[in-house]
C-alpha positions as CSV (number, residue, x, y, z in Angstrom):
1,X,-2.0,17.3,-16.3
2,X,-1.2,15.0,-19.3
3,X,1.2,11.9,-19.4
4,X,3.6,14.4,-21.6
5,X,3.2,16.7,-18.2
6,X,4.8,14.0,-15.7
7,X,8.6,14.6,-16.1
8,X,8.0,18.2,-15.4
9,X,5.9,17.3,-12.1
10,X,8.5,15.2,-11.3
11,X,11.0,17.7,-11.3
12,X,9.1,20.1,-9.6
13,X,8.1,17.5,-6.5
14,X,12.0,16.8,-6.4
15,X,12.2,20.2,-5.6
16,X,9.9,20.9,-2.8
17,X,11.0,18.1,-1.1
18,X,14.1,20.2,-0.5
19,X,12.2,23.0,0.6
20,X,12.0,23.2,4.7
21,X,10.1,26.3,6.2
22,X,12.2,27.8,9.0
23,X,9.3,28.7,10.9
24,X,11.1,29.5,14.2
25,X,13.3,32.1,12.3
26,X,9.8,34.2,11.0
27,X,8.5,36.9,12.6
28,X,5.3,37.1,14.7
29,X,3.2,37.9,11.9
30,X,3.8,35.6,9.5
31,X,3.4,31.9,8.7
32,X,4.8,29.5,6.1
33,X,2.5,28.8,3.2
34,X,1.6,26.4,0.5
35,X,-1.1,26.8,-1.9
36,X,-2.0,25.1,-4.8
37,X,-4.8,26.9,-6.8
38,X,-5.9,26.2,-10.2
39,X,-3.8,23.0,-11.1
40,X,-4.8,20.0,-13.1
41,X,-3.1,17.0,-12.1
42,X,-3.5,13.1,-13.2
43,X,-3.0,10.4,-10.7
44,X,0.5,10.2,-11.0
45,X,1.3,13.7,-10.4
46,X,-1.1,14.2,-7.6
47,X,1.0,11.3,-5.7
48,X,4.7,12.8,-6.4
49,X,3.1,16.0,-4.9
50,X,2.0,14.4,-2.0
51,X,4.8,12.4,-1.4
52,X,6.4,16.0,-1.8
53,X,4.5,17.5,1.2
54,X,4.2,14.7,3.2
55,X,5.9,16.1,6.5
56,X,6.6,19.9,5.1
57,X,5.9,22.2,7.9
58,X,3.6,24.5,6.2
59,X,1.5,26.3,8.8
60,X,-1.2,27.1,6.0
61,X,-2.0,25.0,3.1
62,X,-4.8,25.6,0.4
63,X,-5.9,23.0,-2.4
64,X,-8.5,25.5,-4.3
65,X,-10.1,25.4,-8.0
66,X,-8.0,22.7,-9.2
67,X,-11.1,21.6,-11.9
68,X,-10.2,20.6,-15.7
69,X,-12.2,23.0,-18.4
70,X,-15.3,21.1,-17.9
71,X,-15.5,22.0,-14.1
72,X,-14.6,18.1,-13.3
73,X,-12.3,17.9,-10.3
74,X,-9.0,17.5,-10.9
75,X,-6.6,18.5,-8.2
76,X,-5.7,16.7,-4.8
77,X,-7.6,13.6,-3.6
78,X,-9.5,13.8,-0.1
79,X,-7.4,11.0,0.8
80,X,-3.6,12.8,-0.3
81,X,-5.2,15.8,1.5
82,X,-5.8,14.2,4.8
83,X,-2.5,12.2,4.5
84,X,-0.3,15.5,3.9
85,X,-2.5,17.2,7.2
86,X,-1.8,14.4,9.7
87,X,2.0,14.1,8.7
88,X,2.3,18.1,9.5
89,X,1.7,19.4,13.3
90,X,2.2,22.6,12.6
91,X,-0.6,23.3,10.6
92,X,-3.1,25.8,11.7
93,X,-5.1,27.1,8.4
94,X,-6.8,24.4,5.7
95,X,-8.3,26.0,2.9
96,X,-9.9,23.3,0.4
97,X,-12.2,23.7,-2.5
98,X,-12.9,21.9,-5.7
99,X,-10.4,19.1,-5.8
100,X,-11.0,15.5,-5.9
């Protein structure tokens, strides 16, 4: 994500910080869910989406093929990633691949 990118990030982590899965009202066989797969983000906009998770209820999560063009990771840190999985107790599925 460029500089030029931010604002829209912004809006978009303002957002899902509204967002609060209702996980006792789902049935049996489902789960809440948040994946983000094949994002670029800079610094600033990997941090507004942590902050945005941070404490979201998800009971799945994947970070997965968030590489730039050259195949450089690009996407979560390993350090946002563990932050957002120890603020969430209801997690029961990580999926992680190419990030940070």
């Amino acid at each position: 994500a460029k500089d030029e990118l931010l604002p829209h990030w912004k809006e978009f982590a303002a957002a899902l910080k509204q967002v609060t899965p209702a996980i006792n009202v789902l049935p049996d066989n489902c789960e809440s869910f948040f994946t983000f797969a094949f994002v670029q983000l800079n610094h600033d906009a990997m941090l507004l989406i942590k902050e945005a998770l941070i404490g979201k209820p998800f009971q799945r999560l994947g970070f997965i093929s968030n590489v730039n063009g050259d195949g450089v990771p690009s996407g979560m840190s390993v350090d946002a990633i563990i932050d957002i999985v120890e603020s969430n107790k209801h997690l029961r599925k990580l999926e992680i691949d190419k990030n940070r």
